[in-house]
N, C-alpha and C positions, 0 to 999 in steps of 0.2 A: 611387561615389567622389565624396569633396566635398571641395572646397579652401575656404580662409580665411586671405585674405593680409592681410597687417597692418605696422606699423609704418613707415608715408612718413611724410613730415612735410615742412617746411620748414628746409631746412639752407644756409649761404654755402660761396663757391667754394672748394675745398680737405678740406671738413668729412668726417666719414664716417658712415653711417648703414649699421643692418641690416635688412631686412624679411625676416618671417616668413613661410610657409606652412605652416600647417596642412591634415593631411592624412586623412581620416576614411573611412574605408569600406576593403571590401577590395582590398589593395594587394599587387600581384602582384611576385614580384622582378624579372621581365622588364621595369618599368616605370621610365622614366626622368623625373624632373620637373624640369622647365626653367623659366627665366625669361624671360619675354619685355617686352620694353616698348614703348609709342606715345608718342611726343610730337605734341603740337599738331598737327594738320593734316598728318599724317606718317603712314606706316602702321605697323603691330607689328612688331616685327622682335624675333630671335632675342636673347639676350646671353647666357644661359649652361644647362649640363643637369650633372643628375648623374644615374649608373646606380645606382638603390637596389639591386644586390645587392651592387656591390663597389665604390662610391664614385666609379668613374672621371665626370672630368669632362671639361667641354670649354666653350670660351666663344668671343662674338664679338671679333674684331680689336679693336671700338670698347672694349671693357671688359677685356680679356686686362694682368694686372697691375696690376689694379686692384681689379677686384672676386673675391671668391670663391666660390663657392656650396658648403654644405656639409650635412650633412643631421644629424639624432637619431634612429636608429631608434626607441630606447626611446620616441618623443615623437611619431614622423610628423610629425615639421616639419621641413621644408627652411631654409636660411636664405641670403639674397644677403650676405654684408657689402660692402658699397660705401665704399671709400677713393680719397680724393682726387677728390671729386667736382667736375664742373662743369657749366656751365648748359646743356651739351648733353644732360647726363644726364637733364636734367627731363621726366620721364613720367609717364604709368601705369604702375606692373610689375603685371604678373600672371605668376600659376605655373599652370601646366602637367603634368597626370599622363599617363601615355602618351600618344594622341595627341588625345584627344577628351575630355579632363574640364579644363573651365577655372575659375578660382577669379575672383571678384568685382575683382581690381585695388586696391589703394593708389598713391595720388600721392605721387610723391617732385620737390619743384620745389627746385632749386639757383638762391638771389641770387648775382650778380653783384656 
């Protein structure tokens, strides 16, 4: 299994951005793919999963109505939309396939 996350970039406080996960190899429905993110000098911490067989998700406190995570089966890409972001958001995300396949990271930095 191989992830391929994409779309950070540089956005101001409020703005919304989506990042993508692509998802390539075989993908079991038992498998949940999550987003995680590091900020600076911080360690990775959780922000959100969805269960590919029946959508349910679940996210952290810090992001819960704000961000969504949602998936394409037809596509294997997951996607974070992030609304109403701020400078605390500013990370790396990477996505996550069950518990042991990690995808390369995009940076997502939120101006102030």
């Amino acid at each position: 299994v191989q992830l391929q996350a994409s779309g950070g970039g540089l956005v101001q406080t409020g703005d919304s951005l989506r990042v993508s996960c692509a998802v390539s190899g075989r993908i079991l429905s038992s498998y949940a793919v999550a987003w995680f993110r590091q900020a600076p000098g911080k360690e990775r911490e959780f922000a959100a999963r969805i269960r590919w067989s029946d959508g349910s998700t679940s996210y952290a406190d810090a992001v819960k109505g704000r961000f969504t995570i949602s998936r394409d089966s037809a596509k294997n890409t997951v996607y974070l939309q992030m609304n109403g972001l701020k400078p605390d958001d500013t990370a790396v995300y990477y996505c996550r396939a069950s518990t042991e396949y990690w995808g390369q990271g995009t940076l997502v930095t939120v101006s102030s």
